[in-house]
The first five atom37 places (N, CA, C, CB, O) and aatype in JSON, in Angstrom:
{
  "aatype": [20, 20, 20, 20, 20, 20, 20, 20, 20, 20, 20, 20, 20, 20, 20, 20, 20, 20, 20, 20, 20, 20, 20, 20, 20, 20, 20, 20, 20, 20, 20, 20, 20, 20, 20, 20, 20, 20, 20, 20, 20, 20, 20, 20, 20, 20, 20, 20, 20, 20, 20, 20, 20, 20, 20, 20, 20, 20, 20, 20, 20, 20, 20, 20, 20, 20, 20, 20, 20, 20, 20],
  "atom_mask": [
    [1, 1, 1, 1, 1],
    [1, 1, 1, 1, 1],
    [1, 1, 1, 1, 1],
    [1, 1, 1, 1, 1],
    [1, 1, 1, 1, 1],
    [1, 1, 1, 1, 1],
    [1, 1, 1, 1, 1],
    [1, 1, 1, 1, 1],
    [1, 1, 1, 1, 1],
    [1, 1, 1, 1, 1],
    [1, 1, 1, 1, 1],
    [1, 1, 1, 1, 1],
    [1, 1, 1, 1, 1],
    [1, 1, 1, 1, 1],
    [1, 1, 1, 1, 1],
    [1, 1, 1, 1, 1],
    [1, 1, 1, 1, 1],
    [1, 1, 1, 1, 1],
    [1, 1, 1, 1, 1],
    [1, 1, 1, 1, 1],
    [1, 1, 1, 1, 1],
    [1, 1, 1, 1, 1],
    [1, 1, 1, 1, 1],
    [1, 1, 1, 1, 1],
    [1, 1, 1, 1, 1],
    [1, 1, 1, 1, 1],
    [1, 1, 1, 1, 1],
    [1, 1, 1, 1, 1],
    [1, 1, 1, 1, 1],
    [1, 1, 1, 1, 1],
    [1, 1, 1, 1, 1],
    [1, 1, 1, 1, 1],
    [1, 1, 1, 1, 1],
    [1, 1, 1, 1, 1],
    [1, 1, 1, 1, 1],
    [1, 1, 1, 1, 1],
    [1, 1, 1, 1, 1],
    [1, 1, 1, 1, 1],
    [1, 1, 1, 1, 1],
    [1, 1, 1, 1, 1],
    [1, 1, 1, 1, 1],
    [1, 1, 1, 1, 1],
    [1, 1, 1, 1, 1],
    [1, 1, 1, 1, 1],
    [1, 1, 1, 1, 1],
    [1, 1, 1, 1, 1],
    [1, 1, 1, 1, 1],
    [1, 1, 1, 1, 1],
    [1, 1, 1, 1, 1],
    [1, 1, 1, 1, 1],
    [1, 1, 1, 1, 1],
    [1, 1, 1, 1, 1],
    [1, 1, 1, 1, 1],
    [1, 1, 1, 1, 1],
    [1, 1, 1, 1, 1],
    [1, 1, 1, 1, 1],
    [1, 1, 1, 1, 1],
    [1, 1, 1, 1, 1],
    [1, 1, 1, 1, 1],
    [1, 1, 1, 1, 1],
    [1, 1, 1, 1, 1],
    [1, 1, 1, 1, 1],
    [1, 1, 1, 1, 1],
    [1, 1, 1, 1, 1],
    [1, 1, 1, 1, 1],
    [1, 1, 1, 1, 1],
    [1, 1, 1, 1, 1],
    [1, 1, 1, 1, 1],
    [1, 1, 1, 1, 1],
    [1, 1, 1, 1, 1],
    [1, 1, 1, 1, 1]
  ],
  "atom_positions": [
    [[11.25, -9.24, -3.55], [11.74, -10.54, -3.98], [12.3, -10.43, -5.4], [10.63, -11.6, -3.91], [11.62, -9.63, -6.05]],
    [[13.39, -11.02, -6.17], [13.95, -11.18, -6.79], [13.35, -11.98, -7.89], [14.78, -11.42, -6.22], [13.96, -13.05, -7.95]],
    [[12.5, -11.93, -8.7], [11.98, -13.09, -9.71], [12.79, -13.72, -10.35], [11.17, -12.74, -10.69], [12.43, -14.89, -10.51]],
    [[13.92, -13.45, -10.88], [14.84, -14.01, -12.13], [15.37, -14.95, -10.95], [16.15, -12.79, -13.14], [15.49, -16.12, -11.31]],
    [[15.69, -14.7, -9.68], [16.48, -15.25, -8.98], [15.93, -16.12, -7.58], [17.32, -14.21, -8.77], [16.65, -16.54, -6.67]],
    [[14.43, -16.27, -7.69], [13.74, -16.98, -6.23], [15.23, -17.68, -5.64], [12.19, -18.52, -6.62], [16.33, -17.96, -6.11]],
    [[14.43, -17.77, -4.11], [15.0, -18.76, -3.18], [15.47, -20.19, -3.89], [13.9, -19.03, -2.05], [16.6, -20.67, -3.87]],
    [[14.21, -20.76, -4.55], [14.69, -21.88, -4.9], [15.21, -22.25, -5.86], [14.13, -22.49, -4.8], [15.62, -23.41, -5.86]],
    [[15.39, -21.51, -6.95], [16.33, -21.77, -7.68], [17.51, -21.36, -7.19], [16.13, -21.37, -8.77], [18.49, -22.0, -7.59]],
    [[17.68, -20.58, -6.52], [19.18, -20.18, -5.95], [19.81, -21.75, -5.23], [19.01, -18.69, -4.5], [20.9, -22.22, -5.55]],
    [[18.96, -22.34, -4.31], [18.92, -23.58, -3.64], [19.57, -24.53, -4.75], [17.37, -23.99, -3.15], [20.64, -25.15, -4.68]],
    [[18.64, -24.49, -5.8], [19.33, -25.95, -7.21], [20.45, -25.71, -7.14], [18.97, -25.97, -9.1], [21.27, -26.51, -6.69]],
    [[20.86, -24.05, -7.77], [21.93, -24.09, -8.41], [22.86, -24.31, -7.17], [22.14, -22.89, -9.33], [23.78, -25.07, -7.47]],
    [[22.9, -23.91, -5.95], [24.04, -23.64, -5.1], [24.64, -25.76, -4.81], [23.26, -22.46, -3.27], [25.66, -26.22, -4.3]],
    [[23.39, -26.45, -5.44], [24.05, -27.88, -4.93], [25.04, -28.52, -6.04], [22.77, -29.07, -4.62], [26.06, -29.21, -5.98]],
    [[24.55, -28.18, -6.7], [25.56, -28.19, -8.2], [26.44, -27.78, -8.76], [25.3, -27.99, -8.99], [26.82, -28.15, -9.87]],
    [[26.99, -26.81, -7.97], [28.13, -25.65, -8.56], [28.6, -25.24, -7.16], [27.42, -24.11, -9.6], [28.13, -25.46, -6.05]],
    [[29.83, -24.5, -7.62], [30.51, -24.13, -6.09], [30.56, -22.16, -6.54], [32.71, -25.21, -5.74], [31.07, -21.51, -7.44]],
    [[29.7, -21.84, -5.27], [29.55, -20.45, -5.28], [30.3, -19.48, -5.24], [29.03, -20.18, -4.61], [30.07, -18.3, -5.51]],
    [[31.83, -20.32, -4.69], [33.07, -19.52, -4.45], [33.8, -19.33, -5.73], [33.99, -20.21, -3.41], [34.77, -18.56, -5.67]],
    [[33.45, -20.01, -7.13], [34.08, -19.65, -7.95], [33.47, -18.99, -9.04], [34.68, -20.48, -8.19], [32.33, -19.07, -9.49]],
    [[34.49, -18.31, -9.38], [33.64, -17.33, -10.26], [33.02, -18.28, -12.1], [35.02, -15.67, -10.59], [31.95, -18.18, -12.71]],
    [[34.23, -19.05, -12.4], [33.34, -19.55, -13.4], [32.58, -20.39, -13.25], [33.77, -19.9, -14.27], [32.25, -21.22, -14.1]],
    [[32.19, -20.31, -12.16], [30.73, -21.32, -11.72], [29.8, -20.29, -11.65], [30.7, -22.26, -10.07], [28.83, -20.47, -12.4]],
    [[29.78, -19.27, -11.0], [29.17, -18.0, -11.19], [28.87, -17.62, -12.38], [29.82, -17.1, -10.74], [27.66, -17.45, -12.54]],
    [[29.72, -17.35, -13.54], [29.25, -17.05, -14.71], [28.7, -18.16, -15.64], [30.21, -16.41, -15.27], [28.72, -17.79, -16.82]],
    [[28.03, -19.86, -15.41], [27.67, -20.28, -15.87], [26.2, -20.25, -14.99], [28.47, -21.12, -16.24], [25.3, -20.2, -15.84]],
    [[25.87, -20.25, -14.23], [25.17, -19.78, -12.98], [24.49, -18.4, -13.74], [26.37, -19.44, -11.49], [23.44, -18.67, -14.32]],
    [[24.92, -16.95, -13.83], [24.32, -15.97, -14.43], [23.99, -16.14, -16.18], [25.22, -14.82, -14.07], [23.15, -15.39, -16.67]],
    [[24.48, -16.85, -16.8], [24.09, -17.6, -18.09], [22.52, -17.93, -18.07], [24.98, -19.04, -18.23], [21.6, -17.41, -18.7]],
    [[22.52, -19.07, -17.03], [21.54, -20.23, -17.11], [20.33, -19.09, -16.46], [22.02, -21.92, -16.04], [19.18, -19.13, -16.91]],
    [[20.64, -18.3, -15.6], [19.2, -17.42, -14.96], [18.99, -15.7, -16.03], [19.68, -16.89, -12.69], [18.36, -14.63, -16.01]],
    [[19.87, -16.35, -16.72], [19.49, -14.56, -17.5], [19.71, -13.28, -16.82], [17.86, -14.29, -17.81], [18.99, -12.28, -16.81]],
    [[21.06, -13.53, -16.14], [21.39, -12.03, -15.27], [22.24, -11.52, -15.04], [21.19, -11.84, -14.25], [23.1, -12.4, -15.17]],
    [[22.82, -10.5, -14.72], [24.58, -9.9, -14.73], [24.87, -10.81, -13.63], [25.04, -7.95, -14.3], [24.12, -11.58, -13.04]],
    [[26.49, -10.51, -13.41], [27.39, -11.63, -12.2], [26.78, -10.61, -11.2], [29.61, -11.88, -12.2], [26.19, -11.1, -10.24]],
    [[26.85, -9.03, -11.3], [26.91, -8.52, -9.95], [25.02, -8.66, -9.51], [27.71, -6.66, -9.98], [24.6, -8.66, -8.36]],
    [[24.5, -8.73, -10.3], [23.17, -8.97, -9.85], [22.93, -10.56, -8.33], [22.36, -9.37, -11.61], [22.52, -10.65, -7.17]],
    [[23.62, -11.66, -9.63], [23.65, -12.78, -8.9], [24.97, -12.6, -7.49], [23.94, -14.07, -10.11], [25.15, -13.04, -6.35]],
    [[25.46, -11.95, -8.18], [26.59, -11.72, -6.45], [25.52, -10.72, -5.46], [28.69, -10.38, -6.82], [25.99, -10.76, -4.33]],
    [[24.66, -10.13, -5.48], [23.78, -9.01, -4.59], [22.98, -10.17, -4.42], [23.01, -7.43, -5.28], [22.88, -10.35, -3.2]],
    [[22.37, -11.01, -5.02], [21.69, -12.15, -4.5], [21.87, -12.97, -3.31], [21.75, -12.87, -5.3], [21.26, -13.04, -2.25]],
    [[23.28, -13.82, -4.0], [23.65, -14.54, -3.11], [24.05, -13.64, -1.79], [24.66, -15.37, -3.67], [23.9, -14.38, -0.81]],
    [[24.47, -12.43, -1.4], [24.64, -11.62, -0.86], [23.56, -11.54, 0.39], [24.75, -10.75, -1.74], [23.62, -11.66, 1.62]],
    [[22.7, -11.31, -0.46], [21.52, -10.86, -0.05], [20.45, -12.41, 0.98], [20.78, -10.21, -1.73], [19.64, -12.32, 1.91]],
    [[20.84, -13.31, 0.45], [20.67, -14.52, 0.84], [21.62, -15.3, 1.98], [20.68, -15.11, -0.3], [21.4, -16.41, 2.47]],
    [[22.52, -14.57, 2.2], [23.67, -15.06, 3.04], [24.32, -15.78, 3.0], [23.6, -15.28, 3.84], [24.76, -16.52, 3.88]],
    [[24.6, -15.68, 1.51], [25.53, -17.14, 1.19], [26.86, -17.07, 1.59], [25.67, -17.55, -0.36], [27.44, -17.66, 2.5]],
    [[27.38, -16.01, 0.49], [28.8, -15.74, 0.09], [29.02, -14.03, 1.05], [28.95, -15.66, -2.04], [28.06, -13.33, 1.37]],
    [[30.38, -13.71, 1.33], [31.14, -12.52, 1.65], [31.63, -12.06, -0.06], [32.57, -12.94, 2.91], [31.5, -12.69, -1.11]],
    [[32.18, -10.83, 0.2], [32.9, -10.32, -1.1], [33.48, -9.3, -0.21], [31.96, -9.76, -2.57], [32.87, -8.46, 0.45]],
    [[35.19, -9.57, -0.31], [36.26, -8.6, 0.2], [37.26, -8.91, -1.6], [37.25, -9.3, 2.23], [37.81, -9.78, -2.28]],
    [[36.97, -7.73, -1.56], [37.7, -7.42, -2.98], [37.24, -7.98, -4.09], [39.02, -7.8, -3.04], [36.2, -7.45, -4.48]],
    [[37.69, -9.0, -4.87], [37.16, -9.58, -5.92], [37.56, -11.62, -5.45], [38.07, -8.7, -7.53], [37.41, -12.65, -6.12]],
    [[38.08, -11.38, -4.06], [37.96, -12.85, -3.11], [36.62, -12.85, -2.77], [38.92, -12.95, -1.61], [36.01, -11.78, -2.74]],
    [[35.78, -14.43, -2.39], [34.16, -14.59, -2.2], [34.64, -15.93, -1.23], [32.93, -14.91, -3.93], [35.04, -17.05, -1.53]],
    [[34.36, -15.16, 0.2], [34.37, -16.04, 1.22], [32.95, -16.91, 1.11], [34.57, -15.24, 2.59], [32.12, -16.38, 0.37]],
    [[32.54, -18.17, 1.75], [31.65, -18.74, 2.26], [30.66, -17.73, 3.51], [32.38, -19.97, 2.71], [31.15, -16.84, 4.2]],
    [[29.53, -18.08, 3.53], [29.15, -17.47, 5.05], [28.72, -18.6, 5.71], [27.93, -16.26, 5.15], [28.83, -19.74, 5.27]],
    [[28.08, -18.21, 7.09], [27.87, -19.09, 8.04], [26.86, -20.16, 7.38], [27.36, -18.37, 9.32], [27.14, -21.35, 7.55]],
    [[25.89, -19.88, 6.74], [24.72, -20.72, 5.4], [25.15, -21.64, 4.54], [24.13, -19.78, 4.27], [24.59, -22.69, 4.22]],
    [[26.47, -21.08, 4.08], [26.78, -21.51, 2.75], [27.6, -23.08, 3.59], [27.92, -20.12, 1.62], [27.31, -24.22, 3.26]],
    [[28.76, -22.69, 4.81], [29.48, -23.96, 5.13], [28.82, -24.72, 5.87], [30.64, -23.83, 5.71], [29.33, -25.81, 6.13]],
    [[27.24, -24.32, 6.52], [26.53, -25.52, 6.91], [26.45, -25.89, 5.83], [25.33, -25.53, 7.61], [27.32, -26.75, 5.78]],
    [[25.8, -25.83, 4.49], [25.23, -26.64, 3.7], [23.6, -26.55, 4.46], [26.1, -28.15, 3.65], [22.9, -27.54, 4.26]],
    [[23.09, -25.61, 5.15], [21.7, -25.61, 5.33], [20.97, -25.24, 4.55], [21.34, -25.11, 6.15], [21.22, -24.16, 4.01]],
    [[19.94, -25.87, 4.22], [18.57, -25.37, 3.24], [18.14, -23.62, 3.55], [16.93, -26.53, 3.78], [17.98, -22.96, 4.58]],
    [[18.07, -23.37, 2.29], [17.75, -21.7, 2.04], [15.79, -22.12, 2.28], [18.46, -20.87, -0.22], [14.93, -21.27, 2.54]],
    [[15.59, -23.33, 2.12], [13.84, -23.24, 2.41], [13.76, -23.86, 3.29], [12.73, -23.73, 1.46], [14.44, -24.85, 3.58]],
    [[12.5, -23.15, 4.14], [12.0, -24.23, 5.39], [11.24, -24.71, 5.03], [11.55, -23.93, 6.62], [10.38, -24.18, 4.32]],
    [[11.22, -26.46, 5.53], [10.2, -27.13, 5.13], [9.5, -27.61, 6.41], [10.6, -28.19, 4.19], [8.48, -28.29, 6.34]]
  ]
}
């Protein structure tokens, strides 16, 4: 697990900011204390976002808008 980066803070930030852009991203790695490519292996890793080149598609997670926690 990722400490700098839990599930649920990933959850805050993703309702507040749009993941597809990068200077949302770099205010995003600001606020958690971490490189962009860290938080891009995150969201990655979480199934948010694609990365083909330096373009950041949505994934199937990110355009539901479904909760990263089960409640």
């Amino acid at each position: 697990m990722c400490l700098l980066m839990p599930r649920f803070k990933i959850e805050e930030v993703r309702r507040s900011r749009n993941l597809l852009n990068w200077k949302h991203l770099d205010a995003i790695k600001e606020e958690l204390g971490v490189s962009k490519r860290n938080l891009l292996h995150r969201l990655k890793d979480l199934e948010l976002v694609q990365e083909v080149g330096r373009q950041l598609y949505p994934s199937e997670k990110l355009k539901s808008d479904a909760p990263l926690l089960k409640h």
